[in-house]
C-alpha atoms as one frame of an Amber mdcrd trajectory, in Angstrom:
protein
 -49.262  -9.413  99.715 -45.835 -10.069  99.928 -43.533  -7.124  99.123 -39.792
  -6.148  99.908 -38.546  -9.436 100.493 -35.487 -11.590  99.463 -37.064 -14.829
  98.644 -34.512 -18.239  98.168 -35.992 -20.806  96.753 -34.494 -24.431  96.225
 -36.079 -26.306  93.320 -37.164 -22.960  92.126 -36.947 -24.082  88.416 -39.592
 -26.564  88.764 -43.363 -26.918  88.000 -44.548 -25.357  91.387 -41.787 -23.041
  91.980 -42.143 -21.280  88.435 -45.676 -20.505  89.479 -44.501 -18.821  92.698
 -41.775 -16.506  90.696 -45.004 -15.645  88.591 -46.356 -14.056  91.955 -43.738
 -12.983  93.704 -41.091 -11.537  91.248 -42.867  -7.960  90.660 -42.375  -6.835
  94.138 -39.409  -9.153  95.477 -35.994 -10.271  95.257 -36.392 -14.041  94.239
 -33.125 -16.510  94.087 -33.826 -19.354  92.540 -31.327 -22.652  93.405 -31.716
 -25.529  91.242 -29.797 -28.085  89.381 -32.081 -27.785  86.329 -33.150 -31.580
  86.402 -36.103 -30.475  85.331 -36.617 -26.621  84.232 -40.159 -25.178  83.837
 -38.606 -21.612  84.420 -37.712 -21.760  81.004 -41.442 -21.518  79.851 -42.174
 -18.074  82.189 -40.086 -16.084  79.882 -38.749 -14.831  83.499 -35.133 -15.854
  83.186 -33.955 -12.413  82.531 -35.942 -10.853  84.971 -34.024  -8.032  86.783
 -35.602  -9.209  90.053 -34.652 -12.881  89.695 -30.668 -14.879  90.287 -30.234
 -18.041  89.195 -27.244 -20.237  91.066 -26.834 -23.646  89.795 -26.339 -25.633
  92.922 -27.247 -28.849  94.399 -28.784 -29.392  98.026 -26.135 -31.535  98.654
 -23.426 -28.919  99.129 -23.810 -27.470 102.265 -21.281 -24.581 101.466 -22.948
 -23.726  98.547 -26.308 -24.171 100.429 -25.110 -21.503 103.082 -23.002 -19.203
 100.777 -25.894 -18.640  98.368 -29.050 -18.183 100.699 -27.704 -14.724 101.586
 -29.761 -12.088 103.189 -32.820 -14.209 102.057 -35.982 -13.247 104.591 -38.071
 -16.172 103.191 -37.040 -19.547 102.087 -38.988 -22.048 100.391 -37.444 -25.557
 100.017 -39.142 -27.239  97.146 -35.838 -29.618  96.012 -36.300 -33.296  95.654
 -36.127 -36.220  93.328 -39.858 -36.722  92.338 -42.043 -39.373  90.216 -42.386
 -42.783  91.152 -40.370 -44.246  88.128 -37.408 -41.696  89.319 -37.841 -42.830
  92.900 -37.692 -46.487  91.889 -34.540 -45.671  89.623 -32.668 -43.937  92.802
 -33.828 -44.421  96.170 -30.634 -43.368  97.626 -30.187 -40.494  95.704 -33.905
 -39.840  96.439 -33.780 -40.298 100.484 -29.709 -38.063 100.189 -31.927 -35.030
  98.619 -34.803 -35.226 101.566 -32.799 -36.014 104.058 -29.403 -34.219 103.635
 -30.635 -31.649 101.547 -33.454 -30.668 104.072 -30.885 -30.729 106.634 -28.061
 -28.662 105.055 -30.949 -26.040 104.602 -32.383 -25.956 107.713 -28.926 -25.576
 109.346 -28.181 -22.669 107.320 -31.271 -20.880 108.268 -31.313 -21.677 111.932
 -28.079 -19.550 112.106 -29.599 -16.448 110.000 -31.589 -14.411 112.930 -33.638
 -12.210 109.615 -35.567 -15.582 108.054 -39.047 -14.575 108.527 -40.389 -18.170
 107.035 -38.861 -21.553 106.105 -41.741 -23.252 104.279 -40.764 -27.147 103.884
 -42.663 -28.832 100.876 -43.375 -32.424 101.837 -45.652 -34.721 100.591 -49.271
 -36.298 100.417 -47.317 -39.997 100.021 -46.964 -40.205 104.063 -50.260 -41.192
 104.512 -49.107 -44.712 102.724 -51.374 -46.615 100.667 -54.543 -45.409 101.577
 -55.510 -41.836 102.315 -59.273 -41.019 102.405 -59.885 -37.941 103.766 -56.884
 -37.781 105.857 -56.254 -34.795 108.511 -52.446 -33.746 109.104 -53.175 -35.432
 112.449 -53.691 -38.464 111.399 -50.936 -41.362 111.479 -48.219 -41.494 108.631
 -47.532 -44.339 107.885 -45.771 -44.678 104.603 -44.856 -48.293 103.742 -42.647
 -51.522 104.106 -39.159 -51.091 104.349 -37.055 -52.610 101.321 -39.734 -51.424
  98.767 -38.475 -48.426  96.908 -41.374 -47.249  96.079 -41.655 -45.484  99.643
 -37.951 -43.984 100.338 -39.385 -40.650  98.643 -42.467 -40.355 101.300 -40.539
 -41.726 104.481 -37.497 -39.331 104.033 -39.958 -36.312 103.408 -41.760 -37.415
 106.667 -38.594 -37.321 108.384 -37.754 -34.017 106.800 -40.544 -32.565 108.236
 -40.005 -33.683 111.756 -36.272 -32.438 111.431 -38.472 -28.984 110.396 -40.632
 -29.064 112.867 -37.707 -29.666 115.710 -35.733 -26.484 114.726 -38.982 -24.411
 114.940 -39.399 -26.403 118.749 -35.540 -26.346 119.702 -34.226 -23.239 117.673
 -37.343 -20.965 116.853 -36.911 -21.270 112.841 -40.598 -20.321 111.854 -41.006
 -23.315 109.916 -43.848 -24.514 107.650 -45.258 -27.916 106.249 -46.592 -28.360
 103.084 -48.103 -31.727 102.209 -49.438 -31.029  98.391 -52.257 -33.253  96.841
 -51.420 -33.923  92.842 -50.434 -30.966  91.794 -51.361 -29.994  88.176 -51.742
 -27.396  85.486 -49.931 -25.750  82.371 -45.387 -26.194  82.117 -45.736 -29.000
  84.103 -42.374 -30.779  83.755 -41.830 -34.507  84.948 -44.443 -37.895  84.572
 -47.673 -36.910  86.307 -51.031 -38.543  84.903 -52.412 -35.532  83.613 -48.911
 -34.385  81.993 -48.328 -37.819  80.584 -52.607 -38.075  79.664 -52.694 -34.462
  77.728 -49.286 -35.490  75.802 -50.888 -38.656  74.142 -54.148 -37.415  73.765
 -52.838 -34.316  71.333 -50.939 -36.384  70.021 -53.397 -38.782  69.381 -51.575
 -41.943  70.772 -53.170 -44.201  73.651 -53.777 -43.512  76.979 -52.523 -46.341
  78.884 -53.767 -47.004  82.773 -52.270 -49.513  85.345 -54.296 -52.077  87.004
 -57.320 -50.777  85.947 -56.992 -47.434  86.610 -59.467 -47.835  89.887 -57.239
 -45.522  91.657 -58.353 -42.022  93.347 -57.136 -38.765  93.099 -57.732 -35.296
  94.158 -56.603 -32.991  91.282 -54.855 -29.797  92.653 -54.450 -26.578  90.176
 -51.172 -24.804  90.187 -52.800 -21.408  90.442 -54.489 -22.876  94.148 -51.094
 -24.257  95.656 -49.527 -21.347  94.932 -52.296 -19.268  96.726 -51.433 -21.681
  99.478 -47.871 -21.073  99.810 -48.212 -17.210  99.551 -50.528 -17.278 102.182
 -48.030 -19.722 104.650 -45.793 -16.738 103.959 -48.058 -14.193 105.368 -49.890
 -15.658 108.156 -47.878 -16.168 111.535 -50.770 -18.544 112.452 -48.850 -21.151
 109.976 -45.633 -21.284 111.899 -44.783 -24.440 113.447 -47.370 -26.278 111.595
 -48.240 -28.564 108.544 -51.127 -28.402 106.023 -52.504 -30.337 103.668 -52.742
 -28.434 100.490 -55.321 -30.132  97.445 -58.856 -29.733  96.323 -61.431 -32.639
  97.472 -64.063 -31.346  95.114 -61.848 -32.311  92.203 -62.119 -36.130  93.116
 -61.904 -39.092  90.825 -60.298 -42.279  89.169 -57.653 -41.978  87.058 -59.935
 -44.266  84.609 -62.317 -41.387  84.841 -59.442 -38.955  84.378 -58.093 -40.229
  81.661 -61.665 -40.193  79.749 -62.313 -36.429  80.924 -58.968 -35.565  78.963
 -59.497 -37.311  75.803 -63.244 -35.733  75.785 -62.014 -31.924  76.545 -59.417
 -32.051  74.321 -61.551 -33.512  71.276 -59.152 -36.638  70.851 -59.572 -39.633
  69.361 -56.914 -41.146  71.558 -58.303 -44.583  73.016 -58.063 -45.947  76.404
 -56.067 -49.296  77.340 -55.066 -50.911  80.472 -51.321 -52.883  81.559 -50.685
 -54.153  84.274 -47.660 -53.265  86.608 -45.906 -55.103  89.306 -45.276 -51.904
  91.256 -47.260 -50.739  94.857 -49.575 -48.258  94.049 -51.914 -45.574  96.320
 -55.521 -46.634  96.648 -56.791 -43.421  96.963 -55.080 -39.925  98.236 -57.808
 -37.871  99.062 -57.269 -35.039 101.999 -58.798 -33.148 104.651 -57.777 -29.601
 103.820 -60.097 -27.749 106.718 -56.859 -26.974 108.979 -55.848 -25.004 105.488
 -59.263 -23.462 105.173 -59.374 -22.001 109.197 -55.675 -21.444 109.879 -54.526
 -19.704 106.433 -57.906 -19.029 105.020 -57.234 -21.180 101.584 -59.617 -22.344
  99.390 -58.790 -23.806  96.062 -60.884 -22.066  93.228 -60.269 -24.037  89.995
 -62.304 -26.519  89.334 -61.466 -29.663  87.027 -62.907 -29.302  84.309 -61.385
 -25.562  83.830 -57.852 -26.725  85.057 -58.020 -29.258  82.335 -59.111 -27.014
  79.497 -56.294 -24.527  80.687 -53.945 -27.099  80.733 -54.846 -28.682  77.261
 -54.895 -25.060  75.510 -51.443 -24.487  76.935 -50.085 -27.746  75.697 -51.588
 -27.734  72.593 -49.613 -24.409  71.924 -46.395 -25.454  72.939 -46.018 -29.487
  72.950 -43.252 -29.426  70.034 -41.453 -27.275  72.065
């Protein structure tokens, strides 16, 4: 368990870094950096916490980047401009924040001699168009330059090679993250499930694109987090990158989309459109580097994730 530390986390406002303030802010020091483009902090009731800062900064500024990280011990760099409609929006903006951002952070740590961990959150999207079952050593090949729709995955991949060259060149004990679909209660943003749940309380249609033949591998919140705590802990994880998801929890977004309207009792229906946009095929991963390096092994199933995720929207959609 991690206890004592000073904890700086970029991003730390969103989905997945709320859940990690859940774990960490009883025993630790946690500074949370974020721009509040998208705040699920404000659903933890946390934001008073005696334990927890708040500095409203930007990855961009590398002054603010380096005054405001402190006597941090552990940093976890979670910023980035995510969803495929805000990618497509702002690709530059998108490949600044993974590229520069990433970067300014990396420099700033490299030059403190107390960071104990820099854990780098990248992304299942640089395994391209078709991921079945794909191990972290497997090729990454993202996608065609000139389509937007990759900048996000291609300037995380190069993130994490910048990563993994401090930890080579300048010892920063660096960590990869490559999450799966991420999903759960506060979820802030457009993911399926988010964007499923919504219409199906509120009894409007569920719409798929193309068919909805895609493939997913549903990750719960509670099970990344695990994850991360345990990247923080193990010195086994330095230096290296791990896919973080839960094969068990494998379907189509068709079939996703019918599992939510059935747990949550709607009466929503189910209709397809078709989009002129690249899509993933299927992103399913390999997680048994996870399983013998850090000893993780997600725990919530589907089915459960969904009716904990339902429940917690159903209590707190007007707000």
């Amino acid at each position: 368990m991690i206890k004592g530390s000073s904890i700086f986390m970029t991003g730390g406002a969103g989905f997945i870094g709320s859940a990690l303030i859940r774990r960490l802010i009883e025993n630790n020091r946690v500074t949370v950096y974020d721009n509040l483009h998208r705040d699920a902090l404000k659903h933890t009731g946390l934001a008073e916490h005696p334990n927890l800062k708040f500095v409203h900064g930007d990855v961009l500024d590398a002054a603010s980047v380096d005054r405001s990280i402190g006597d941090s011990d552990i940093v976890v760099h979670l910023a980035a401009i995510a969803g495929v409609d805000t990618v497509l929006s702002m690709p530059v903006r998108t490949m600044e924040v993974a590229l520069i951002g990433s970067y300014n952070m990396l420099k700033a740590c490299a030059g403190r001699k107390g960071i104990k961990r820099f854990i780098d959150f990248s992304t299942s999207e640089v395994y391209g168009a078709v991921a079945r079952d794909v191990k972290e050593s497997d090729a990454t090949p993202v996608g065609a330059v000139g389509e937007a729709r990759w900048t996000y995955a291609v300037s995380k991949l190069a993130a994490e090679h910048l990563a993994f060259s401090y930890y080579l060149q300048q010892k920063l004990p660096a960590v990869s993250i490559r999450p799966f679909n991420i999903f759960g209660p506060m979820q802030v943003g457009i993911g399926a499930i988010h964007l499923f749940v919504k219409s199906a309380l509120k009894g409007e249609t569920l719409r798929l694109n193309n068919g909805g033949s895609q493939v997913r591998s549903w990750c719960y919140i509670d099970d990344i987090a695990d994850a991360v705590l345990l990247c923080m802990e193990k010195e086994a994880a330095v230096g290296e990158a791990f896919n973080i998801g839960n094969p068990r929890n494998t379907l189509s977004i068709k079939e996703l989309a019918g599992m939510v309207v059935r747990i949550s009792g709607s009466s929503s229906g189910i209709v397809d459109e078709k989009k002129d946009a690249p899509d993933v095929e299927i992103r399913c991963p390999d997680i048994s580097k996870a399983e013998r390096i850090l000893g993780f092994s997600p725990k919530v199933g589907l089915e459960e994730g969904l009716k904990r995720t339902i429940d917690w929207y159903r209590e707190n959609l007007n707000g």
